[in-house]
Every structure is written in structure tokens, then in C-alpha cells.
C-alpha positions, 0 to 999 in steps of 0.5 A, spaced: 677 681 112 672 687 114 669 686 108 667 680 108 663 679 114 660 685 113 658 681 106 656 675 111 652 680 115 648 682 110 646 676 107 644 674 114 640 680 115 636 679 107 636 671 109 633 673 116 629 678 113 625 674 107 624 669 112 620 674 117 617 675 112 612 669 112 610 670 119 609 677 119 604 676 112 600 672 116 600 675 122 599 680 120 593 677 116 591 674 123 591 681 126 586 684 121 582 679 120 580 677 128 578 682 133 580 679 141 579 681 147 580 680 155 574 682 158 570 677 158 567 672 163 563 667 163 556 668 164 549 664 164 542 664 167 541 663 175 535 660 177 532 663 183 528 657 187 522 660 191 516 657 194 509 659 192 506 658 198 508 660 205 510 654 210 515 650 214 521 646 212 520 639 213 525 636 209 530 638 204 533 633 198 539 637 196 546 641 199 551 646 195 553 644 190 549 638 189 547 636 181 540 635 180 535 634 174 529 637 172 523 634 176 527 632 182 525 634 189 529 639 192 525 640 198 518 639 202 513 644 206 510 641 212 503 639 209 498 638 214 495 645 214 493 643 206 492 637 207 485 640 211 483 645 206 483 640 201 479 635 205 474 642 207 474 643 199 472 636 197 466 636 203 465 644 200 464 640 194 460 635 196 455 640 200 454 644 194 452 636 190 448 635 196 445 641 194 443 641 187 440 634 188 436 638 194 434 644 188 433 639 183 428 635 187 424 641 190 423 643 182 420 636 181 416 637 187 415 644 184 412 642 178 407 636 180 404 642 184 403 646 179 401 640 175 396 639 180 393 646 182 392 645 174 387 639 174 384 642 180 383 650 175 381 645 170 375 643 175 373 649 178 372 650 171 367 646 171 363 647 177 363 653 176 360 652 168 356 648 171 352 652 177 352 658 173 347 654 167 344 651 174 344 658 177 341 661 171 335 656 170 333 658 177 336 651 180 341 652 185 341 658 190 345 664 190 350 660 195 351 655 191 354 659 185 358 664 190 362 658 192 362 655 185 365 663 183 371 662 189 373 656 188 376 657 180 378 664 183 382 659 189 384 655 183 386 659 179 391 663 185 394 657 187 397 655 179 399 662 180 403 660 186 405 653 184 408 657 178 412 661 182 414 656 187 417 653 179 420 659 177 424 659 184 427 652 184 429 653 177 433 659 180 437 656 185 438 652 180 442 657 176 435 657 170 437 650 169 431 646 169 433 639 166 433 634 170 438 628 167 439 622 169 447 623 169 450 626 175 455 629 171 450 634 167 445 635 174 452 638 177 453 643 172 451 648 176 454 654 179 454 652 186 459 646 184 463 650 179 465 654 184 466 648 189 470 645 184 474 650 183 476 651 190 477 644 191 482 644 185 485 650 188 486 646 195 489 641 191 495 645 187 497 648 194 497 641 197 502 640 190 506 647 192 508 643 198 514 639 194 518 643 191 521 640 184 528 643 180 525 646 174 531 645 170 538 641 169 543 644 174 547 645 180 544 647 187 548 653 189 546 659 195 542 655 198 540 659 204 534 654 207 533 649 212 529 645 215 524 647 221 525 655 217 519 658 216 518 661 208 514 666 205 511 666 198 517 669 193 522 668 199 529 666 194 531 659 198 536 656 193 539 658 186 539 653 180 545 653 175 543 650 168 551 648 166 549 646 159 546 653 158 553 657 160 555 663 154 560 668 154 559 674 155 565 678 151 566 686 152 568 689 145 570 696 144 565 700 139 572 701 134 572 693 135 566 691 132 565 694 125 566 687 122 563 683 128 557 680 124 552 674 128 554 666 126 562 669 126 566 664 129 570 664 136 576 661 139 575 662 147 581 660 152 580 660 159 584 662 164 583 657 168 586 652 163 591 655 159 593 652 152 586 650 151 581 653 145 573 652 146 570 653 139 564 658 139 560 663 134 559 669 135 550 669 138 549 676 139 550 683 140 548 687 144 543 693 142 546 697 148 553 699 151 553 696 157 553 704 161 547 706 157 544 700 161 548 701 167 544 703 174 546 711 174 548 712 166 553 718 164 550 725 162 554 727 157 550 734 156 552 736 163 559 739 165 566 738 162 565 732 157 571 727 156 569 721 151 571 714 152 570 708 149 564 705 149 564 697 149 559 692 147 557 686 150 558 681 145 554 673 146 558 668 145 555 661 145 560 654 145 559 649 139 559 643 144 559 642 151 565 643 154 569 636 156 568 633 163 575 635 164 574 642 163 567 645 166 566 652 166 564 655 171 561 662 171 565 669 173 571 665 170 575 670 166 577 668 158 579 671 152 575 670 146 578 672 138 572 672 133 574 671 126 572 676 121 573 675 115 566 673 114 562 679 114 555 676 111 552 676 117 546 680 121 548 685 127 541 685 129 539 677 132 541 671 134 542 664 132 539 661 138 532 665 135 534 662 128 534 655 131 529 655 134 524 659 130 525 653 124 523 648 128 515 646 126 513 647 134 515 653 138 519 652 143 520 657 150 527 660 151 528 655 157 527 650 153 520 648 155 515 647 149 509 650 147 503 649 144 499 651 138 496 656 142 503 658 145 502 657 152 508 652 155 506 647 156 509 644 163 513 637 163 509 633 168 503 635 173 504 635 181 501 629 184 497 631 190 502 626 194 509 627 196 512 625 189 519 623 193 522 617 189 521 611 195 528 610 198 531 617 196 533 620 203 531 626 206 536 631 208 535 632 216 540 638 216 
């Protein structure tokens, strides 16, 4: 009897055994071929919301936690005291017209001068031809030949003078001596250029009195109100670009021998346990993350003890997360990187990829930039308040 279930224990152990052993190949198959960790969170970029100009709250548009688009007003300055200085720039500006148009009208006042002192050298040329021959032929008297001589060295001072009267008008014209009848090119002088610029200066402040959400986000540390007095830099609010949330995932170096860019992810938040967001791998970082730490360890001083250094890896989702499972930055999760596919770089990211094979270049941010590469901004401030009528004004 003993034997016989000795024989049935045995069977059942070599059953047990060989049905195991499916499970066990492919985890351990799993196990060699994916790489996990727990400390990583979820990470993004912040905007810091700040004024360019000092000033004193006058409205705000927005409260914690409220979502906002790119362009929409978030708060606005008191803008009486730009409104001035832009007034006084637009009459500077007039004042420097009004006087061009003065230089250019005592230039052409200059130049008939200097036309007339010429017809009256020419003729004192002439007198003074004249009596010379009469004076030699015994005709006139000595009196008349030295008031004939006076008279063309008269003439001939005055064309120096109503020359140099010329070359003083052209100057307050900067050297320039054309007098056009286009308003346009008679005030391109110095004078205006200089008004106008000032003017355009006044305007851009008047313009810095709204300010606008630089991006899609959600409004967060909002720490201003209204009737505050705010200084240039001041950090007012922060912006969260919720659909340019990433993963910043925590690997240990003996982790990341296979881990190679463009590898896919699976990341399981704590908040919604069971549930897999697809990703890939970014980007590894160039650094630990203590050699970028504000006091890095000296290991050349005292008694060392190594530890095992973890790399930041990014990590970015393949598709936004679902209205029902938002991420929310901080959040713990766990991310498992497939590394079967070891063909990929270590030293870029696949965001750069993307967006150097597009024809134009674009910002980081997601701002496009011209052929010249400068950024090219999405809509200029107008001068006016650009609050959408009918949208309420936050009092509080």
C-alpha cells in the first residue's frame, strides 16, 4: 500500500514538475529580457508665470487648478501708467516729425541762400571787371574801383557763409539732403528713428500689462492677488503642460547594460493599480543622478564604500493617458523596459529624432522657428486689453 502512493506521489511531483516547467521558461525568459524598477515618478516641465514689467494687480482670470490654453489671459496690470508713457512716446515721436520738417525747410531755405549770395558774386564779378577796365582807361576814380573791389570780396564771404549755413542744415539732418515728397523717406532720419523706437518700447510694456498662458496647462502655486504690487521676475503662478508629462525612471548602472533608446515600456501607476500605460524608452541620462547632486560625494577623501549608482532613464508614454487615468506629477510608478531589442543608441533621444525630421525646425516647447532659427511667437500682444468680452474678471 505504502508503495503505491509512494508510486502516485511521485507521478504527481514529475506532473507537477513538467507543468512548471512552461511557466518557469517564460519567466525566466521575462526576467532576462526585461529590467524593472520602482523608483521612478512622474515628472515634467513647470512653467514659471512672471511679469516682465513691475506693476499693480488689477484683474486675475484664473484660480488653482484651473485648465487654460495657450493665449488665454491669465491676469492683468493696472495700465494707466503705460498708457502715459505711450502717449508721451507717440507726441516724442511727433516732435522729432515736426522737427525734421523744420531742418528740411531751413535747408531749403539754406540752399536759396546760397543760390542768391551766387547771382550776387556773379555780379560783383562783373562790376568789378568793369571798373577795373574803366579805372585803367582813366574813366572812374580810385573810390569807385575800391567799392567795386569790396563789393565782390562781400559777395564772395557771403557764398561762404550760405554755404556753410547748407552744410549745417544737412547736418541736423543726419547728412541727409534729399527732400522728397514722401513723408515716409523725409522721416528717415535719426531723430524719428530713435522716437520710434521709443514708441515701440512704450507700446510692448502697455502690452506686458496682460499676461497670457504661454502654453496648455493647468494653473497651480498661484500666489498673487489682486491689489498686489509685483516686480519684474516675481514667480506669480506655475503652469503644467499636462500633455508633456514623462517618466523619469531610477535604474541601477548594473540594470542598464542592455537598456538602449526606442526600447519599449510598460508603466503601472500606484495610483491605478492593474492598469499598463504603454511608453519607450526617451533617453538616458549622461550623469548619475549624484554626480549632479548639489554636494556630489568625494570618493578620493576618507574611507570609501561604493554603492550603486542609478541613472535617470526618460521615459515618454506612446499616447496621452485616458480622461479617466490622468497623471499627475510626483506620482510613484513602476516601469519594465523590454530588452530584447538591443539595436538602439545610448547617447539621444527619440523626441530629437522626431523633430529634426521635419523640414522646419521646431522649439523644444513646441514653438516653430524660422529659417533663421529664431522662434517665431504664435500671436503679437495688441495694445489693448485682448480679454475675450464677456469673460469675467476674478476680483479675488
Amino acid at each position: 500500500m505504502k508503495s503505491v502512493l509512494r508510486k502516485i506521489l511521485l507521478v504527481v511531483i514529475v506532473i507537477a514538475l513538467l507543468i512548471a516547467i512552461v511557466p518557469a521558461y517564460h519567466y525566466y525568459g521575462y526576467f532576462t529580457s526585461h529590467v524593472s524598477t520602482d523608483d521612478a515618478y512622474v515628472d515634467g516641465s513647470i512653467a514659471l508665470i512672471s511679469s516682465r514689467i513691475p506693476g499693480t494687480v488689477r484683474r486675475l482670470y484664473v484660480m488653482e487648478n484651473w485648465r487654460v490654453n495657450a493665449g488665454d489671459p491669465l491676469m492683468e496690470l493696472d495700465p494707466r501708467d503705460y498708457m502715459v508713457r505711450y502717449n508721451q512716446a507717440h507726441a516724442q515721436l511727433e516732435r522729432a516729425r515736426q522737427s525734421v520738417d523744420q531742418n528740411l525747410a531751413q535747408l531749403e531755405a539754406a540752399e536759396a541762400g546760397e543760390r542768391l549770395a551766387g547771382s550776387q558774386l556773379n555780379q560783383a564779378k562783373i562790376d568789378f571787371e568793369r571798373a577795373e577796365t574803366l579805372r585803367k582807361e582813366g574813366v572812374v576814380s580810385r573810390e569807385f574801383y575800391d567799392q567795386a573791389n569790396t563789393a565782390m570780396q562781400v559777395a564772395t564771404a557771403d557764398v561762404a557763409l550760405a554755404d556753410h549755413q547748407v552744410q549745417q542744415a544737412r547736418a541736423a539732418l543726419g547728412g541727409k539732403d534729399s527732400v522728397a515728397t514722401d513723408h515716409t523717406i523725409n522721416y528717415d532720419r535719426p531723430i524719428v528713428e530713435q522716437a520710434q523706437a521709443a514708441l515701440e518700447g512704450a507700446k510692448l510694456d502697455l502690452s506686458y500689462t496682460v499676461l497670457h498662458a504661454p502654453l496648455n496647462g493647468i494653473i497651480t502655486r498661484k500666489s498673487v492677488h489682486v491689489g498686489n504690487r509685483i516686480q519684474p521676475g516675481e514667480p506669480l503662478m506655475a503652469l503644467v503642460p499636462t500633455d508633456r508629462l514623462y517618466i523619469t525612471a531610477n535604474y541601477k548602472e548594473t540594470q542598464l547594460t542592455d537598456v538602449r533608446v526606442g526600447q519599449p515600456a510598460d508603466v503601472e501607476a500606484d495610483i491605478y493599480p492593474g492598469y499598463i500605460y504603454k511608453a519607450h524608452v526617451d533617453s538616458i541620462s549622461v550623469g548619475t543622478g549624484a554626480a549632479f547632486a548639489l554636494l556630489p560625494p568625494e570618493n578620493a577623501t576618507g574611507n570609501w564604500v561604493k554603492v550603486v549608482q542609478r541613472v535617470p532613464v526618460k521615459v515618454v508614454l506612446n499616447q496621452p493617458p485616458p480622461p479617466d487615468k490622468p497623471l499627475r506629477m510626483g506620482l510613484s510608478v513602476e516601469v519594465t523596459i523590454d530588452i530584447s531589442n538591443t539595436t538602439g543608441q545610448l547617447l539621444t533621444s527619440t523626441l530629437q529624432s522626431q523633430y529634426q525630421q521635419h523640414s522646419g525646425k521646431v522649439n523644444m516647447e513646441g514653438a516653430p522657428e524660422n529659417s533663421q532659427g529664431q522662434m517665431q511667437p504664435s500671436a503679437p500682444d495688441e495694445v489693448n486689453s485682448p480679454v475675450t468680452p464677456g469673460q469675467p474678471a476674478i476680483q479675488h
